[in-house]
Structure formats: C-alpha cells, structure tokens
N, CA, C and O atoms as a printed pandas DataFrame, in Angstrom:
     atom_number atom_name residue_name chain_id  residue_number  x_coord  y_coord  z_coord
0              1         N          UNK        A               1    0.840   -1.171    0.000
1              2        CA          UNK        A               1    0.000    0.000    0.000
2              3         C          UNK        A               1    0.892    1.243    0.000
3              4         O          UNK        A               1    1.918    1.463    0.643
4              5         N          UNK        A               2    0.275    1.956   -0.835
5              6        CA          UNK        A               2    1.530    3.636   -0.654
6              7         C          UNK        A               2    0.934    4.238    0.222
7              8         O          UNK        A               2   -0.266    4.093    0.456
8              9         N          UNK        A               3    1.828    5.123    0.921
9             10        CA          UNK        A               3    2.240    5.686    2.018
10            11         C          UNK        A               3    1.362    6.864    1.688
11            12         O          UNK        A               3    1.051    6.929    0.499
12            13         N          UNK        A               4    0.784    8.031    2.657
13            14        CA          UNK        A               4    0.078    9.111    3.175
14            15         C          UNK        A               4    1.390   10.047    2.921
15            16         O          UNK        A               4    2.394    9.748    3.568
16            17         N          UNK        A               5    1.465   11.228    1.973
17            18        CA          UNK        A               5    2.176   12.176    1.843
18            19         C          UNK        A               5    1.575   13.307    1.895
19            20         O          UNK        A               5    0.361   13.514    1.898
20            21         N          UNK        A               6    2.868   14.425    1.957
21            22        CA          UNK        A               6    2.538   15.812    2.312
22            23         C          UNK        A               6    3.473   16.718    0.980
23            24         O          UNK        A               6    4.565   16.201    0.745
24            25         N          UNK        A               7    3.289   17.399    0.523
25            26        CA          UNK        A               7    4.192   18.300   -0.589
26            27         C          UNK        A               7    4.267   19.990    0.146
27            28         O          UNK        A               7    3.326   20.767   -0.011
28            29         N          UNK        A               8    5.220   20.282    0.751
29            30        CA          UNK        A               8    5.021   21.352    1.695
30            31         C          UNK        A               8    5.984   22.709    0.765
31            32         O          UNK        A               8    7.082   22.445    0.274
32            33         N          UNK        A               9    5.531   23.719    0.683
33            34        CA          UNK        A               9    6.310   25.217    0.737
34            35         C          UNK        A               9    5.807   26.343    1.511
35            36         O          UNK        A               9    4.640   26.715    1.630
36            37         N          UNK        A              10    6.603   26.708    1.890
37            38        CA          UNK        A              10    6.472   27.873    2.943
38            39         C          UNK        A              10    7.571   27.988    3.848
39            40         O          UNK        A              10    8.498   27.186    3.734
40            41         N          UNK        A              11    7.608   29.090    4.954
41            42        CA          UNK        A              11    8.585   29.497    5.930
42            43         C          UNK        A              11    8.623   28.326    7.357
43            44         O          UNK        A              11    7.662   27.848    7.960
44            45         N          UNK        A              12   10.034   28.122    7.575
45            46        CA          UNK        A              12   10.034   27.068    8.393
46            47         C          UNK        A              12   10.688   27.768    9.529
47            48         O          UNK        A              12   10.787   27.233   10.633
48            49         N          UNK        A              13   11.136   28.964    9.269
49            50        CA          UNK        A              13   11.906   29.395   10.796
50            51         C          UNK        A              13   12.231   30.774    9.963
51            52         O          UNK        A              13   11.820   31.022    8.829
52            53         N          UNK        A              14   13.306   31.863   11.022
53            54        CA          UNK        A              14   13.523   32.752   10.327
54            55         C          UNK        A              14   14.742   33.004    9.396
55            56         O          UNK        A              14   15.937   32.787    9.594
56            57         N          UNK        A              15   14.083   33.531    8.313
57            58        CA          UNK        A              15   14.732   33.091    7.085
58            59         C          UNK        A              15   15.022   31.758    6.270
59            60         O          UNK        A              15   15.791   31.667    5.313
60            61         N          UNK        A              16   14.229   30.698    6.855
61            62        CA          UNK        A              16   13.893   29.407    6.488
62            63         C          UNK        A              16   12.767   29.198    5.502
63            64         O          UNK        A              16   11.724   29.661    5.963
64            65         N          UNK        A              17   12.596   28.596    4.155
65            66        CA          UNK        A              17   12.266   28.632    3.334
66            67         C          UNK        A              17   12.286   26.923    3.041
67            68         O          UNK        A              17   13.277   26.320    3.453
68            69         N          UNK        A              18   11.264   26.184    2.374
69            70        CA          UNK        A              18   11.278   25.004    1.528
70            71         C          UNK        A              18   10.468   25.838    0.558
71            72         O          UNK        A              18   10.034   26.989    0.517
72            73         N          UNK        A              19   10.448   24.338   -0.499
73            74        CA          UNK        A              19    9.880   24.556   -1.817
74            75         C          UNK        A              19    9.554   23.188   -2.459
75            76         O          UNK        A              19   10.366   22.489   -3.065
76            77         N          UNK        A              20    8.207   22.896   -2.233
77            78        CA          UNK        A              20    8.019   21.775   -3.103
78            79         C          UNK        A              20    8.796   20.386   -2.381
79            80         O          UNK        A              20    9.239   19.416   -2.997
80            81         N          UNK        A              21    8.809   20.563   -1.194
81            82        CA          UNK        A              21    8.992   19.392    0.012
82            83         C          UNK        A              21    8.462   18.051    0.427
83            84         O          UNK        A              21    7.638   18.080    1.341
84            85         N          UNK        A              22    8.861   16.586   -0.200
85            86        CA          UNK        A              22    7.647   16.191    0.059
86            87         C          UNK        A              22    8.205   15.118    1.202
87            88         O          UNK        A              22    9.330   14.685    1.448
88            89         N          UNK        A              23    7.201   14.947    1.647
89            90        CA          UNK        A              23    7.316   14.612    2.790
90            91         C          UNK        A              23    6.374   12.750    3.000
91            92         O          UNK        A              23    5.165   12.661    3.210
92            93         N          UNK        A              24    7.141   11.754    2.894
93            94        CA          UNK        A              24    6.576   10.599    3.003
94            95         C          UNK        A              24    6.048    9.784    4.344
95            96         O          UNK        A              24    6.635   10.014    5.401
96            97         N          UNK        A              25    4.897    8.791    4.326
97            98        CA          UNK        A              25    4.806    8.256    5.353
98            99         C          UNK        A              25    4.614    9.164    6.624
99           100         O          UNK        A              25    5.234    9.150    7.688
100          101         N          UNK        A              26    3.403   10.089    6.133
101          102        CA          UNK        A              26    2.887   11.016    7.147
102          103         C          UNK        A              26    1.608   10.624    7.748
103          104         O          UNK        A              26    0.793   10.148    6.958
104          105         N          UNK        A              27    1.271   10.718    8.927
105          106        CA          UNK        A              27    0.764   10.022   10.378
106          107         C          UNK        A              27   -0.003   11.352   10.400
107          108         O          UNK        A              27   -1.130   10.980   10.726
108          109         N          UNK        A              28   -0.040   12.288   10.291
109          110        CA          UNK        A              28   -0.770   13.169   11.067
110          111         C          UNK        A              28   -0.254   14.789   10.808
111          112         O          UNK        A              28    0.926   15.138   10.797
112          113         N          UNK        A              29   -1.370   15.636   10.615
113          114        CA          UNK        A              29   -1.466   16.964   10.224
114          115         C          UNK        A              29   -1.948   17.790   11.508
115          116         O          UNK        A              29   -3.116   17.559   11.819
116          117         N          UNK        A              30   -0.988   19.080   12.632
117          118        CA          UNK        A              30   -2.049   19.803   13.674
118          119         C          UNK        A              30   -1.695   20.868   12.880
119          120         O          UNK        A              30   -0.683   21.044   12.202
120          121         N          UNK        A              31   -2.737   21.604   13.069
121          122        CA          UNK        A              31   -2.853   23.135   12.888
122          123         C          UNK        A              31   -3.076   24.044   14.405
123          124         O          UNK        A              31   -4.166   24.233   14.944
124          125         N          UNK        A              32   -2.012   24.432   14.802
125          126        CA          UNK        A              32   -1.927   24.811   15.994
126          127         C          UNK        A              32   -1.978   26.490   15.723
127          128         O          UNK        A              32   -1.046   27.226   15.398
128          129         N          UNK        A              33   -3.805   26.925   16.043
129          130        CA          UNK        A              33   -3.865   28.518   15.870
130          131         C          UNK        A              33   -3.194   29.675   16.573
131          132         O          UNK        A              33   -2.728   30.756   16.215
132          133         N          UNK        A              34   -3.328   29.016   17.727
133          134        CA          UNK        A              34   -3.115   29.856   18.723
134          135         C          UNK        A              34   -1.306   30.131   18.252
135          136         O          UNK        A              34   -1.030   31.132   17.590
136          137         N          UNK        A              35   -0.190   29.135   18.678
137          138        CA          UNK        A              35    0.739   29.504   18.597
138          139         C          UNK        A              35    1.450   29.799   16.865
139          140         O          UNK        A              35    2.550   30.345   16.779
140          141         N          UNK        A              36    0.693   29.377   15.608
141          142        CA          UNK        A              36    0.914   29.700   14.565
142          143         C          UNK        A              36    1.752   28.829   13.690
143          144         O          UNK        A              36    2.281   29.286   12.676
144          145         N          UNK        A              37    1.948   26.989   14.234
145          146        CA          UNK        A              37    2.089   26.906   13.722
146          147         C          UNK        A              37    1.523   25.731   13.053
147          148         O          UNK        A              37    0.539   25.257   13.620
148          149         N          UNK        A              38    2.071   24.919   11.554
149          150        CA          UNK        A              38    1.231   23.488   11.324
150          151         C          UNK        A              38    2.483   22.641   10.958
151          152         O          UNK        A              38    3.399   22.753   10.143
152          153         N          UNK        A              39    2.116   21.719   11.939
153          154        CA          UNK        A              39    3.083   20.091   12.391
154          155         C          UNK        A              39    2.412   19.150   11.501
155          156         O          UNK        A              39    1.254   18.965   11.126
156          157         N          UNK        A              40    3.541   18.628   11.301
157          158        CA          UNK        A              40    3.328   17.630   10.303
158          159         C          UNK        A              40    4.392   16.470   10.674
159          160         O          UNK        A              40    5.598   16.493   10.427
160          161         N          UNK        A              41    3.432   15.127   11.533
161          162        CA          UNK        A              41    3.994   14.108   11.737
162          163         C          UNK        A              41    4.086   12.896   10.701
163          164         O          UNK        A              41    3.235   12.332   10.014
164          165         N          UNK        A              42    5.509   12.715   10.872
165          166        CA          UNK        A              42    5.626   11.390    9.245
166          167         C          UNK        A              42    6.794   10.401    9.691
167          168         O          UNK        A              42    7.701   10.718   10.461
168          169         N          UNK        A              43    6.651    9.292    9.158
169          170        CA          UNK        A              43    7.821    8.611    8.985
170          171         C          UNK        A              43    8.358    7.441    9.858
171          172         O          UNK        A              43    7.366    7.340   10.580
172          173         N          UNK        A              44    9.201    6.490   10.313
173          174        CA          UNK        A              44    8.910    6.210   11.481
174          175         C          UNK        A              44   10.822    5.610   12.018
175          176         O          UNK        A              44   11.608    5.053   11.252
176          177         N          UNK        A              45   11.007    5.854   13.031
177          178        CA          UNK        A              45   10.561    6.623   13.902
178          179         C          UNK        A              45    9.695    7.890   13.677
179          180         O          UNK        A              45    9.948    8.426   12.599
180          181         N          UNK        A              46    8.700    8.535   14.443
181          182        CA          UNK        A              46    8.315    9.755   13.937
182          183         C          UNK        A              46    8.756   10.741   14.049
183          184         O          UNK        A              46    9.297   10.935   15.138
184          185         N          UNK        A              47    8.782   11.844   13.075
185          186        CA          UNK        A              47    9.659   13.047   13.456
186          187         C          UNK        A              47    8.549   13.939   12.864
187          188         O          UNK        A              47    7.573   13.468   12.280
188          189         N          UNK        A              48    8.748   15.175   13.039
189          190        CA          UNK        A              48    7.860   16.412   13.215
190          191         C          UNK        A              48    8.368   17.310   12.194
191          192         O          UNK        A              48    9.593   17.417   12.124
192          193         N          UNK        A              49    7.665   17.958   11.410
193          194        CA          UNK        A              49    8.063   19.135   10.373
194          195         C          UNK        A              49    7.228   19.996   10.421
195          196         O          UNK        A              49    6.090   19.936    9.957
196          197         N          UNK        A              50    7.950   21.275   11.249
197          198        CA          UNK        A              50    6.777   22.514   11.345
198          199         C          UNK        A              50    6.769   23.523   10.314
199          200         O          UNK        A              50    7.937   23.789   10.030
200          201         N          UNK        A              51    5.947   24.200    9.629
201          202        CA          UNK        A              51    5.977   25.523    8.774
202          203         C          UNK        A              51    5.038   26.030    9.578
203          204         O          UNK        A              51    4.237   25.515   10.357
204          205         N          UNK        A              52    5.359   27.522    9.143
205          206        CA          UNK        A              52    4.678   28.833    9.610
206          207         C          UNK        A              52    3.172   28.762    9.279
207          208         O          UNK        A              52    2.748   28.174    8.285
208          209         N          UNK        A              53    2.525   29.292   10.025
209          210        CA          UNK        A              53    1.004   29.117    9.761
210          211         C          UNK        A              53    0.757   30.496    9.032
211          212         O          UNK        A              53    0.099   30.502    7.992
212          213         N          UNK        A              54    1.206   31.516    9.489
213          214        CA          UNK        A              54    0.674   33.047    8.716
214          215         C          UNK        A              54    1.235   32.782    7.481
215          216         O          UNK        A              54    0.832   33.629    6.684
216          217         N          UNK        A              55    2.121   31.841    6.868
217          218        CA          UNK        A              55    2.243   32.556    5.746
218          219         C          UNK        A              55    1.919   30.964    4.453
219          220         O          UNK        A              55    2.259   30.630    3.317
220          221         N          UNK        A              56    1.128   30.470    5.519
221          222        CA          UNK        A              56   -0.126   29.306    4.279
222          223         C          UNK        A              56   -0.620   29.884    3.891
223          224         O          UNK        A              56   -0.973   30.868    4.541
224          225         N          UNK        A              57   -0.968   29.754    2.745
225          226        CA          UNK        A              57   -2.008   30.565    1.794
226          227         C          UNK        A              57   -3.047   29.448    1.494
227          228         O          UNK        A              57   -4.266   29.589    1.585
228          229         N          UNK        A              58   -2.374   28.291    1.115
229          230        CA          UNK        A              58   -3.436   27.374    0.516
230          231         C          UNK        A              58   -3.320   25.401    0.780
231          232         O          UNK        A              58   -2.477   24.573    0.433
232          233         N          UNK        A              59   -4.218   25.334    1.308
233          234        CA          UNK        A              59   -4.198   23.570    2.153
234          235         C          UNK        A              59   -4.868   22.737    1.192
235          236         O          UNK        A              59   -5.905   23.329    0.891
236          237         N          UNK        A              60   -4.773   21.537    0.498
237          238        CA          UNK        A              60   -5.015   21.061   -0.563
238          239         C          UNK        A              60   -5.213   19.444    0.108
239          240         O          UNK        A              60   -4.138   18.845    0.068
240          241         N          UNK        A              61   -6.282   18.664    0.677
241          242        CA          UNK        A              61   -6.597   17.492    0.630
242          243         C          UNK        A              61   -7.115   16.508    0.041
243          244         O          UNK        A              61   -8.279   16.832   -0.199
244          245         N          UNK        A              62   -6.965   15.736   -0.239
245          246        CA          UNK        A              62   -7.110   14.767   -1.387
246          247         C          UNK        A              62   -6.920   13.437   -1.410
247          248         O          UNK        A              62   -5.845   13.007   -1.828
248          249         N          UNK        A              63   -8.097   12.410   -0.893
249          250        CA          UNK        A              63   -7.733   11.343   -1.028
250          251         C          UNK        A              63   -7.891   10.113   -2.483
251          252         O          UNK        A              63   -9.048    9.949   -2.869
252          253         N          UNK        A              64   -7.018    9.482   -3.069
253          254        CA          UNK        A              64   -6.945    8.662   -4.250
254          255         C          UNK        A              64   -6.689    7.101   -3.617
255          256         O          UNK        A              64   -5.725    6.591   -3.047
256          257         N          UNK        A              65   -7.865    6.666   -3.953
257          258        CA          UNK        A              65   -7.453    5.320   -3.480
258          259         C          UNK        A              65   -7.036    4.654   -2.363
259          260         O          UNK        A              65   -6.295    3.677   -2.251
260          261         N          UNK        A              66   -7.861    5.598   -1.200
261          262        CA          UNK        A              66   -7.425    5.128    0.348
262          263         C          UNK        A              66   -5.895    5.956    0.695
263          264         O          UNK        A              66   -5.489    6.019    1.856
264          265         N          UNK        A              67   -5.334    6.401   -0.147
265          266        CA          UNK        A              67   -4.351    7.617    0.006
266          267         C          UNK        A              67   -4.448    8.359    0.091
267          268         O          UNK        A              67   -5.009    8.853   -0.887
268          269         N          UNK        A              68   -4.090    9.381    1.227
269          270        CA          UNK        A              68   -4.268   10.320    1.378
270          271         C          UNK        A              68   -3.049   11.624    1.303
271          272         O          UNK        A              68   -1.977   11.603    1.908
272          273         N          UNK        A              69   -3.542   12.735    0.394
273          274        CA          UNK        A              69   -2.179   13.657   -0.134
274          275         C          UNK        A              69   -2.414   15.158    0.180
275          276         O          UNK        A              69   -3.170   15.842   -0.510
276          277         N          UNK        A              70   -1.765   15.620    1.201
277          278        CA          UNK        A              70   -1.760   17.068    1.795
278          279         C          UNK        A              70   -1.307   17.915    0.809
279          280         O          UNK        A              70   -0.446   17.239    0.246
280          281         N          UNK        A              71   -1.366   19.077    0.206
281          282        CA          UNK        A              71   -0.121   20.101   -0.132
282          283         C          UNK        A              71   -0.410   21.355    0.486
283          284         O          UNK        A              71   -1.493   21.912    0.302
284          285         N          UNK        A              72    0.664   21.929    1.349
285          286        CA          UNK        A              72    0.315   23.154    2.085
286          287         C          UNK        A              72    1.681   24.033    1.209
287          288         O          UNK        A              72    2.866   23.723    1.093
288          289         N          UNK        A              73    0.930   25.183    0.710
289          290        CA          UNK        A              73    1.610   26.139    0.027
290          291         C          UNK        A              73    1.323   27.873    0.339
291          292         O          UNK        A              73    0.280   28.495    0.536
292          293         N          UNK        A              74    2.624   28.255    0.285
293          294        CA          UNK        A              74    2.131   30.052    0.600
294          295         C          UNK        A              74    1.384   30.825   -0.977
295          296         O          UNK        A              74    1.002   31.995   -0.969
C-alpha cells in the first residue's frame, strides 16, 4: 500500500524557506492557531516538520485510493 504524503512550501523558521517538500509516510497533520504553527507528523521513527502558519495561503486534501495527499503552500 503507498504511504500518506505531504508536498510542503512555505517558511520554516527565520529566514527558512522550503519549496516543493515532500514529505513521506505522514501520520498526522495539527494546525496549531493559537501559537501559529502546522506540524506535520511522518515517517517512522516519527519526526515532526513545522511551517509557519501566517504565511499558508493554501491547504489542498485529497484522497486517491485510500491515500491520502496534503499540499500546504504560501
């Protein structure tokens, strides 16, 4: 079965930048308002990949075939 992915761009810290990131064998999406930002758990062991929440512009979900495919872009 293929794996739950994420395709991420946006600000990851300051002056931190991805582009077109993808991110395999992802477990879980928070959108944390209050402190600004969105975690993105994948992989395993699991590890955590945060981008900036102010500067998402656009969240893209989509499941194909019991797969499920995030893209968060500014």
């Amino acid at each position: 079965m293929a794996a739950d992915k994420a395709t991420v761009t946006g600000k990851t810290g300051p002056g931190l930048t991805v582009t077109s990131l993808v991110l395999n064998d992802v477990k879980g999406i928070n959108f944390q308002f209050d402190s600004k930002v969105v975690s993105i758990y994948y992989g395993e062991p699991r590890k955590t990949f945060e981008l900036d929440y102010d500067s998402t512009a656009t969240v893209t979900f989509s499941i194909t075939a019991g797969v499920s495919t995030v893209t968060i872009s500014t």
